[in-house]
N, CA, C and O atoms as a DFTB+ gen file, in Angstrom:
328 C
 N C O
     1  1     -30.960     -36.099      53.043
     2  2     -29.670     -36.739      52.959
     3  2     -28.633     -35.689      52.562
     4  3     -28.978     -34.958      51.633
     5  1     -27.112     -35.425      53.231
     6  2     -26.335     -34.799      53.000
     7  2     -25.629     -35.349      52.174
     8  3     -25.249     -36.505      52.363
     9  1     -25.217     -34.496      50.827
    10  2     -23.864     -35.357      50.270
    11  2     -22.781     -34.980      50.645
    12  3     -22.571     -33.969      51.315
    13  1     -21.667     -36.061      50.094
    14  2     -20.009     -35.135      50.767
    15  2     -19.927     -34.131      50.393
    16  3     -20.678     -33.504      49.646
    17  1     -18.903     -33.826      50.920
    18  2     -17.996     -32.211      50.374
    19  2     -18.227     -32.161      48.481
    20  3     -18.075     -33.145      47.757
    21  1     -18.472     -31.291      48.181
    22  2     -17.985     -30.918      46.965
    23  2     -16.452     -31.484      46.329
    24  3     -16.068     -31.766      45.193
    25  1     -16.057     -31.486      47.164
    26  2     -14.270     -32.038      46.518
    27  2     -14.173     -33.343      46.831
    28  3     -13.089     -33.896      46.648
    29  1     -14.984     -33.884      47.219
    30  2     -14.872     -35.390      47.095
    31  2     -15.094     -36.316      46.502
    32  3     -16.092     -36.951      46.842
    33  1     -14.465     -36.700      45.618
    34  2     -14.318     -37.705      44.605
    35  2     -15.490     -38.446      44.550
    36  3     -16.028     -39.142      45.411
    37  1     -15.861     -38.144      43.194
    38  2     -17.017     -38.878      42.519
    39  2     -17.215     -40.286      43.066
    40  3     -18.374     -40.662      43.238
    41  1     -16.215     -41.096      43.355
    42  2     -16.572     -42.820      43.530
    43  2     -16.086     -43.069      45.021
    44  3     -15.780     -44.188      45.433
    45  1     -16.042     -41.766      45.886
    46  2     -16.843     -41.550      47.038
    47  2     -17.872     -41.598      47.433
    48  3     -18.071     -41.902      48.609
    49  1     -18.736     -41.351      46.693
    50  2     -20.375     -41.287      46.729
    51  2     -20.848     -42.233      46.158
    52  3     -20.407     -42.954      45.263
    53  1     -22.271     -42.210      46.996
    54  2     -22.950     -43.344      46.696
    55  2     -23.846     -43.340      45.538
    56  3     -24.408     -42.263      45.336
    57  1     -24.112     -44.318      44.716
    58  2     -25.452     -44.052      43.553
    59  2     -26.019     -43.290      43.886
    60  3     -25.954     -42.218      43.283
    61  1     -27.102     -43.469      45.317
    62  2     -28.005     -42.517      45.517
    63  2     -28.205     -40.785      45.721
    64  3     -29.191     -40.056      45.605
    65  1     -26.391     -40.455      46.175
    66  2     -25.862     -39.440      46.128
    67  2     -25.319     -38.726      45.276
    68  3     -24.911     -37.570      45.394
    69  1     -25.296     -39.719      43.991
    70  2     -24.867     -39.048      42.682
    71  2     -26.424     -38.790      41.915
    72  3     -26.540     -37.813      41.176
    73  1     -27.401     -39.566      42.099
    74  2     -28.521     -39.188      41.371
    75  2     -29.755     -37.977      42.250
    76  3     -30.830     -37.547      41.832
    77  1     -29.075     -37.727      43.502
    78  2     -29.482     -36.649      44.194
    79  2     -28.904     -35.738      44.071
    80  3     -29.447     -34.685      44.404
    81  1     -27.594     -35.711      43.561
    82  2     -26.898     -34.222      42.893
    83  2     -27.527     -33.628      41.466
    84  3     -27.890     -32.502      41.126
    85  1     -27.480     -34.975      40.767
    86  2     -27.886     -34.386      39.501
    87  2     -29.730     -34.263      39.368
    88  3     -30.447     -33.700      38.540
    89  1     -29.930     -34.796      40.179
    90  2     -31.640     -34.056      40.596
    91  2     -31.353     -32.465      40.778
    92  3     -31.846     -31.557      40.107
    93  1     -30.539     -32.368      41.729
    94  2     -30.359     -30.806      42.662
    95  2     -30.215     -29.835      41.084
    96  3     -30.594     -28.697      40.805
    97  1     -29.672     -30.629      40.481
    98  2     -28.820     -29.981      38.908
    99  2     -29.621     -29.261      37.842
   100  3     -29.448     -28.286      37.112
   101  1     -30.613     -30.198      38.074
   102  2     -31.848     -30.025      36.847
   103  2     -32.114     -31.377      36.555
   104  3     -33.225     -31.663      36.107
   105  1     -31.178     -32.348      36.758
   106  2     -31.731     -33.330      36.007
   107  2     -33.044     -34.498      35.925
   108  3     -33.621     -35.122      36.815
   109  1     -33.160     -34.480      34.896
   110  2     -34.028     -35.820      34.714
   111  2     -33.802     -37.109      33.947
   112  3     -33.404     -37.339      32.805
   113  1     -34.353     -38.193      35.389
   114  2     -33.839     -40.019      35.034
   115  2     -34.862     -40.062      33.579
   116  3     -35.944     -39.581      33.239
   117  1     -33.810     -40.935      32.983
   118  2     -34.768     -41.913      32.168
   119  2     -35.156     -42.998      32.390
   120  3     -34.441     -43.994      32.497
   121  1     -37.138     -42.928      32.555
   122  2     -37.795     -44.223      33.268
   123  2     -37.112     -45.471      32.249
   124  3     -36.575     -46.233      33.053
   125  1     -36.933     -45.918      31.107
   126  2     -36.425     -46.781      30.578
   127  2     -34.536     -47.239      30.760
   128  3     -34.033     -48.259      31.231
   129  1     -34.063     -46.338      30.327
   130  2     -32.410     -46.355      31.128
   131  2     -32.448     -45.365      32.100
   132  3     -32.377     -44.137      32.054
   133  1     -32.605     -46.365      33.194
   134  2     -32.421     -45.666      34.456
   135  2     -30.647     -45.269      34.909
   136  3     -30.369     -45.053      36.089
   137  1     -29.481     -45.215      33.721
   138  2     -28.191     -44.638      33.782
   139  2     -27.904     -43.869      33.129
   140  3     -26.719     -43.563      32.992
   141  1     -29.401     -42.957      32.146
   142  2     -29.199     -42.064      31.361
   143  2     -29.885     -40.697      32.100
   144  3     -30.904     -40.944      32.746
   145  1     -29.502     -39.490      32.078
   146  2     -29.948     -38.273      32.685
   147  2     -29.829     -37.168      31.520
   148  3     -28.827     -37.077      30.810
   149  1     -30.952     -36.343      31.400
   150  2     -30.663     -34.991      30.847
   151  2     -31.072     -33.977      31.633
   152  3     -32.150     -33.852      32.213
   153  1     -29.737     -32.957      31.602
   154  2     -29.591     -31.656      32.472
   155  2     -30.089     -30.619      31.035
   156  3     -29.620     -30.532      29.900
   157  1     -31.452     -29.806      31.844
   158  2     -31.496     -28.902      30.528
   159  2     -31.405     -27.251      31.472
   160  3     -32.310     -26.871      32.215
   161  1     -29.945     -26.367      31.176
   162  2     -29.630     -24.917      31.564
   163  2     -30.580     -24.087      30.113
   164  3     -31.364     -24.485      29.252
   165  1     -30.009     -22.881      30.454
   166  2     -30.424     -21.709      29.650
   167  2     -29.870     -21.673      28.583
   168  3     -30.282     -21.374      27.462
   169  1     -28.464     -22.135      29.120
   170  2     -27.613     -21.771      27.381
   171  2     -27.433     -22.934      27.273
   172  3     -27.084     -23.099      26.104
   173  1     -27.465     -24.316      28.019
   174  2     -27.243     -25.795      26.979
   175  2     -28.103     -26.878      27.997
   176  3     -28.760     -26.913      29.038
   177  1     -27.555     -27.780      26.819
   178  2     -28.523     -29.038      27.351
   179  2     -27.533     -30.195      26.926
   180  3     -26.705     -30.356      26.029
   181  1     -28.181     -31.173      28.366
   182  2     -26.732     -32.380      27.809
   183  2     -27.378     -33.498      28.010
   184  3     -28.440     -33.270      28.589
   185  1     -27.142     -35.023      27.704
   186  2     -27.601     -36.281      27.868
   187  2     -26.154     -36.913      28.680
   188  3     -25.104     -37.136      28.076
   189  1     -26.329     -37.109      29.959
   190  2     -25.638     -37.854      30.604
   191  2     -25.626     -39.154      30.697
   192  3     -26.706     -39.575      31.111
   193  1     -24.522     -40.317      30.394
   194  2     -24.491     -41.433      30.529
   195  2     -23.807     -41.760      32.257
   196  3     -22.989     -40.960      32.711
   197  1     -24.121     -42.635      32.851
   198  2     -23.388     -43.350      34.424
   199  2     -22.934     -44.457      33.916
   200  3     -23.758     -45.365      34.033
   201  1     -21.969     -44.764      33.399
   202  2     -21.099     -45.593      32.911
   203  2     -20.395     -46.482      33.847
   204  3     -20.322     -45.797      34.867
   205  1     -19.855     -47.574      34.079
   206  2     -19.396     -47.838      35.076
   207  2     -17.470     -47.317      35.904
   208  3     -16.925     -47.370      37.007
   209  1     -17.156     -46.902      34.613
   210  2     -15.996     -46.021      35.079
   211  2     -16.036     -44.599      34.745
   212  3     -15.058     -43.866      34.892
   213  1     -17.113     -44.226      34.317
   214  2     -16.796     -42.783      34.343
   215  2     -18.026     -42.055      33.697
   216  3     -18.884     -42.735      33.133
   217  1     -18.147     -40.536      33.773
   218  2     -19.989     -40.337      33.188
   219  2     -19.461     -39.481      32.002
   220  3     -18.607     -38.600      31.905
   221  1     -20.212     -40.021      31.240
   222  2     -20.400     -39.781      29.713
   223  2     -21.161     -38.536      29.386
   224  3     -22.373     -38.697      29.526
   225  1     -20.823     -37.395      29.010
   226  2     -21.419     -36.291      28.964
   227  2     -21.517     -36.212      27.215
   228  3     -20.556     -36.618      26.563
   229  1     -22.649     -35.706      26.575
   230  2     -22.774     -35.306      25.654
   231  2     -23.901     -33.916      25.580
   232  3     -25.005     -33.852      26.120
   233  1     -23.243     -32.899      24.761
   234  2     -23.522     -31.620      25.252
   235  2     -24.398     -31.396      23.768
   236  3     -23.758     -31.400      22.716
   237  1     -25.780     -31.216      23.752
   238  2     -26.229     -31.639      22.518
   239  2     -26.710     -30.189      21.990
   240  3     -27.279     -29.307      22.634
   241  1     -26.292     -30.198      20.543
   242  2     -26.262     -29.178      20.024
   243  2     -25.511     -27.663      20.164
   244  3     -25.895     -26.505      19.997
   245  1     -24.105     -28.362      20.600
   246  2     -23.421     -27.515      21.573
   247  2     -22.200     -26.880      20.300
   248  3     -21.774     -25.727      20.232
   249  1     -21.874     -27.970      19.451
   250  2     -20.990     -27.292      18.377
   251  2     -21.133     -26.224      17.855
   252  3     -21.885     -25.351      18.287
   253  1     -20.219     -26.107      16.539
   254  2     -20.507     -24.621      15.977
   255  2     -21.531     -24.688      14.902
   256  3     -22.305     -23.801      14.544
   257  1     -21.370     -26.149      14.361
   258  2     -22.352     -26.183      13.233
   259  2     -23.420     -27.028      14.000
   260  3     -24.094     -27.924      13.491
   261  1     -23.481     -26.553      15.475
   262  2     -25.078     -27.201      16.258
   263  2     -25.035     -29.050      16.383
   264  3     -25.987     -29.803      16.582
   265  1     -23.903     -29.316      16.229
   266  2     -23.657     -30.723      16.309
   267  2     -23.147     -31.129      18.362
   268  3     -22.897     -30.456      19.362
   269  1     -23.204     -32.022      18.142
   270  2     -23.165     -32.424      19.612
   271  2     -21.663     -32.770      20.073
   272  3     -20.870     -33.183      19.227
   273  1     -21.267     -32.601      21.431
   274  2     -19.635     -32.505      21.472
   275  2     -20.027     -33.214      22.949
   276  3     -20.830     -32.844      23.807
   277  1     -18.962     -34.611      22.886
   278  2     -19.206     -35.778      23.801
   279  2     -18.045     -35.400      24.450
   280  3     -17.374     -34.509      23.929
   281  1     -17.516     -36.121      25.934
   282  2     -16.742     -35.841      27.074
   283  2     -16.851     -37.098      27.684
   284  3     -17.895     -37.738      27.806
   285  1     -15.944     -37.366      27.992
   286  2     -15.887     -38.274      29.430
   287  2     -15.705     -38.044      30.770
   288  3     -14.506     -37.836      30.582
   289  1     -15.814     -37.901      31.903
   290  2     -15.250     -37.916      33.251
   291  2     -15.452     -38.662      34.136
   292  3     -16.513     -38.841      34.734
   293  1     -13.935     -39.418      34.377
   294  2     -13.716     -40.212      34.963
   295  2     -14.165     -40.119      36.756
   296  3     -13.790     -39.053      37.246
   297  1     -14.858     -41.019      37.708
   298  2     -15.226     -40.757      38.871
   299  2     -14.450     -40.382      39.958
   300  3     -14.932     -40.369      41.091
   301  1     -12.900     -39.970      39.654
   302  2     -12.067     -39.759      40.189
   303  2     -11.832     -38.018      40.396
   304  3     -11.078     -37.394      41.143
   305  1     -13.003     -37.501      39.208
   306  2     -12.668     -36.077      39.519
   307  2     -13.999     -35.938      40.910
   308  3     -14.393     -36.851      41.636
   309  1     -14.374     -34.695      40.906
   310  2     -15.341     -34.380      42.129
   311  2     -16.536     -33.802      41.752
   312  3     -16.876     -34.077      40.601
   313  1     -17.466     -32.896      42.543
   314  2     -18.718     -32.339      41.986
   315  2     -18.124     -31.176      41.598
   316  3     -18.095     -30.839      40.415
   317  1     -17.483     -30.307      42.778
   318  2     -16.810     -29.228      42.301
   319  2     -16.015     -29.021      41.059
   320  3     -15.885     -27.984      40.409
   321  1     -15.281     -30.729      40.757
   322  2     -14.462     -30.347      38.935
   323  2     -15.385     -30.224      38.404
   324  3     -15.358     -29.130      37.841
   325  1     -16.747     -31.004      38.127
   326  2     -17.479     -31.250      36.694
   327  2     -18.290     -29.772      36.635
   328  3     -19.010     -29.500      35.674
């Protein structure tokens, strides 16, 4: 399955195309909340919420004193903003 363009607005895409990006990403579903995802990189790790207006990013252990620093983005930005 192809997804859109990169610049195309998040609530362009379909569920299945948003949970095939963040597969591509690193991520992994949670079998119990199947609207929760964690992306784990080299230098961070985050718990994603799919909210119904917008995805809930929390970047865990990302502060200075190792505390966690939450975000919102609304489905109006794209793959390319986030």
């Amino acid at each position: 399955m192809a997804l859109p363009s990169a610049d195309t607005p998040l609530y362009n895409h379909t569920l299945p195309d948003i949970e095939l990006w963040l597969t591509q990403q690193g991520g992994q579903q949670d079998s119990s909340e199947l609207n929760r995802w964690e992306i784990t990189k080299v230098a961070w790790r985050a718990d994603l919420l799919l909210e119904t207006d917008s995805i809930i990013v929390r970047y865990l252990e990302a502060g200075s004193a190792g505390d966690n620093i939450q975000r919102g983005f609304k489905y109006s930005l794209s793959r390319q903003d986030l």
